[in-house]
Every structure is written in structure tokens, then in C-alpha cells.
N, C-alpha and C positions, 0 to 999 in steps of 0.2 A: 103702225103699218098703214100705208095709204091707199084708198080703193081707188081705180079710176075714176068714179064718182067723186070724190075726192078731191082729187087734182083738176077737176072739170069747175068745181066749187070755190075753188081756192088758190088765186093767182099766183100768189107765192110760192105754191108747188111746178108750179109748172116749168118753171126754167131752171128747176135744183137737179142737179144729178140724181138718177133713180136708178136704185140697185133691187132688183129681181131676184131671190133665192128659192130653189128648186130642191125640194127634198129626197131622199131615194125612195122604193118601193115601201109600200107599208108601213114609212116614215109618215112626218110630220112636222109643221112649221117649228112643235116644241124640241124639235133634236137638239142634240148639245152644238153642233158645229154651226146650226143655225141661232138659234139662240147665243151663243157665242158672239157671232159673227155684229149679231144687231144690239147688242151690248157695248163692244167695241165702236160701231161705227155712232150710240148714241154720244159716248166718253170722247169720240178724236177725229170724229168730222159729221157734226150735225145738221150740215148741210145737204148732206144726201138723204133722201128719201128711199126709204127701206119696205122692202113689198115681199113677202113670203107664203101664195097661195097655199090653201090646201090641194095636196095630187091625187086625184082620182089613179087608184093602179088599175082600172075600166080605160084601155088604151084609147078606146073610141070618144069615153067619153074628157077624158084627159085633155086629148088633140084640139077636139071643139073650144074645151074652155078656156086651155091653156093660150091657144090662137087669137078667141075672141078677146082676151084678157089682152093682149099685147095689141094687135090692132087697137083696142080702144087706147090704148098707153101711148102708141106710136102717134095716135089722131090728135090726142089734149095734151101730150106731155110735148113741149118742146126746147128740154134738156137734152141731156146725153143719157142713152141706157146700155147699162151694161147687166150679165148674166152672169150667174153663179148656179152649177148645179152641181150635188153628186150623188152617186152610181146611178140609178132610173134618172136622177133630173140631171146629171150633163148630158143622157142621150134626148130628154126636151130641150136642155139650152140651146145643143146643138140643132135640134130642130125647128127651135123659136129664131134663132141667129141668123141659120140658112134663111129662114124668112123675108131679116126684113136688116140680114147683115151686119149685125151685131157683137161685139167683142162679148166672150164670156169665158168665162173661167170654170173649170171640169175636173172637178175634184173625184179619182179612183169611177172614170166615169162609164158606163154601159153602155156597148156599143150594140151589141145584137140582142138586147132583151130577148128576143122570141125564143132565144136556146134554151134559156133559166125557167122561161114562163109557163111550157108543160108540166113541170113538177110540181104547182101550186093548183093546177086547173081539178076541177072539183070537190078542192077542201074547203071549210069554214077558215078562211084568215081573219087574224086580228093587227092591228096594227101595232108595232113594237113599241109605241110611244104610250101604250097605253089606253088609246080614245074607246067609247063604248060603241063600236060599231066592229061587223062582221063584211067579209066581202065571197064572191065567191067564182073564180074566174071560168069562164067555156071556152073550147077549144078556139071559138069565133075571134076569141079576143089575141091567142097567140096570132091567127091571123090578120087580125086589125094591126094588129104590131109588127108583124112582118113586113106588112104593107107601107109602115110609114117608114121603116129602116129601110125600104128598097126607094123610097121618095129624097134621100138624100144621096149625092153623086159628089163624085171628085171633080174637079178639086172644087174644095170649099170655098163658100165665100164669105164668109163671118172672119172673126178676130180673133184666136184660141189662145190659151195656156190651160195645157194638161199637168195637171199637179198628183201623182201618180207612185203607188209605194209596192214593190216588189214583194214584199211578204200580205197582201191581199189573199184572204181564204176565200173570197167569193170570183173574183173576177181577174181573169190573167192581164196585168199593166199588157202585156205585150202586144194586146191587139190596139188595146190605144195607142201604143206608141206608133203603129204600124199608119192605123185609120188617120191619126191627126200630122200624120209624116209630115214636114215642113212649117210646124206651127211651133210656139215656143213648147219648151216640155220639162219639169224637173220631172225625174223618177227617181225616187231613190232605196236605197235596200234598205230589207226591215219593214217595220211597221206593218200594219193589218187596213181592211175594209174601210175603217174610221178613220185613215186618215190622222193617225198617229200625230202630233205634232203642228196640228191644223193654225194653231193662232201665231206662228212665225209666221203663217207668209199674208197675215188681213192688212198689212201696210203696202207690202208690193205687189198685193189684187190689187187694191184699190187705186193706187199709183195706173197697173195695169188697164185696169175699166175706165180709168176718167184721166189720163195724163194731164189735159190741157185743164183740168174744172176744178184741183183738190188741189189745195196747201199744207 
């Protein structure tokens, strides 16, 4: 995975397709669908330059780093970048996209975080992946996130496919399908949160995020 520093470093990086994956709350880069995903693209297209932050679930401080991370990518990187998030991180891809107009791909993605976010707000969380670290959210912080979901407006202007599964225990497809109205969309029945079936579709992402740059 390559830091902007990185690509600042090393010329070769800088005109490869770079793919950006966003993890969900309380995840991490080590998820299966991420790790999956960077697996596949080392096996069937090495060309692309594969980038998977750690996600602050600190809204505030997420927004910061997440931003700064892309500005500096947008400033030294001059390939094509495409987005990959899901549930917390398609509601950043979608946030990082709007930015700076971006195609990204939104896997079972959150659209209103701030509803879910009170019910976590002053417990010790750990992260599901495992890592030795605690977090611990304040009310401030449903607000910081409120704030940045009322910063995105219709109609979009980024480059969307919602990839989206009807049997989801955490998040209702229905408002993504609603929010990304006129973007591509599979939804389909069945399947849960994860994303059931996730590695059929890393050939037509990737087709998706870089048409003109993969063979």
C-alpha cells in the first residue's frame, strides 16, 4: 500500500491507477473484503496502486485526515483515482468523490451515520478486526457527523455504483437506493452487511473505476 509520500518518491507510481479502500466503522484495512480486494488486484492487475487508510470512527477527526490524504494524492498522483467504500466508508468515498469528483464504488454503503452513532456514544468500543486499541464517542461527535452529511447535496457530482444486498441487518439498501437515485445500482435479495458474494463483482469495479487505464 502506498503512502503519498510514496508516490511523491517514486515516479512510477504516479501515473498508475490508484484505488483508495475505505473500511466501515470499527473496521479496518485487515477486513476480508479489503484484504480480498488487494489480493486480487495484486494476482490481475498490478498496475494499480492500492491505498487502504486506517478510519478514525472520531468523525472530526476522520474528515481531516481522510481530506488531507486525498488532496495530497490528487496534488502528486497524476493517474486516475477511483473509490472503494463500505458501510461508514462509502458515506467517505462519497464524501472524498464529492470533493474532488471522483468515481467510487459503495458497497451496503451509510448514508446517515448520525442515526446509528448515539447508540455507541459513551461506551468503550473496540474494533472488530481485532487491533489493541479502545475508542470512545461524545455526543459532539454525532454532531460532527451530522454536519458533514448535511455538506453533501443533490444532485451529485462524483461517479457512483451502489452495490447493495437487501437482507442487510444493519442498514436499510433502501435509502441508498433512494440517495444515489440516478447512479448505476445492483441491489439484490438476500445476503447480509458483508456483502455476501463481494469477489464477483472486483473485475467490473475495477472495469468501473479505470475504464480507459486496465486490460
Amino acid at each position: 500500500m502506498s503512502e503519498p509520500s510514496q508516490i511523491r518518491q517514486d515516479n512510477t507510481l504516479q501515473t498508475r491507477p490508484l484505488l483508495i479502500y475505505l473500511h466501515g466503522f470499527l473496521s479496518s484495512p485487515q477486513s476480508y473484503k479489503c484484504q480480498l480486494l488487494k489480493d486480487w488486484l495484486r494476482e490481475h492487475h498490478p498496475e494499480i496502486v492500492f491505498y487502504a487508510p486506517l478510519v478514525s470512527p472520531y468523525p472530526g477527526e476522520a474528515a481531516t485526515a481522510l481530506a488531507t490524504m486525498l488532496d495530497d494524492f490528487c496534488r502528486l498522483h497524476s493517474g486516475p483515482i477511483g473509490l472503494v467504500g463500505s458501510s461508514m466508508g462509502g458515506f467517505w468515498s462519497t464524501w472524498l468523490a464529492e470533493r474532488h469528483q471522483l468515481p467510487a464504488v459503495l458497497v451496503n454503503p451509510a448514508v446517515k451515520p448520525s442515526r446509528f452513532m448515539p447508540g455507541y456514544v459513551g461506551q468503550e468500543l473496540r474494533p472488530y478486526s481485532g487491533e489493541m486499541q479502545t475508542y470512545r464517542l461524545q455526543p459532539s461527535d454525532v454532531d460532527t457527523m451530522a454536519q458533514l452529511e448535511q455538506s453533501l447535496s443533490q444532485p451529485l457530482s462524483g461517479r457512483y455504483w451502489l452495490l447493495a444486498q437487501r437482507g442487510d441487518e444493519t442498514l436499510d439498501c433502501r435509502e441508498a437506493e433512494q440517495f444515489y437515485a440516478g447512479q448505476r445500482q445492483t441491489v439484490e435479495d438476500g445476503g447480509d452487511h458483508s456483502f455476501q458474494g463481494f469477489a464477483r463483482y472486483t473485475a467490473a469495479l475495477v472495469d468501473f473505476l479505470f475504464p480507459q487505464n486496465t486490460i
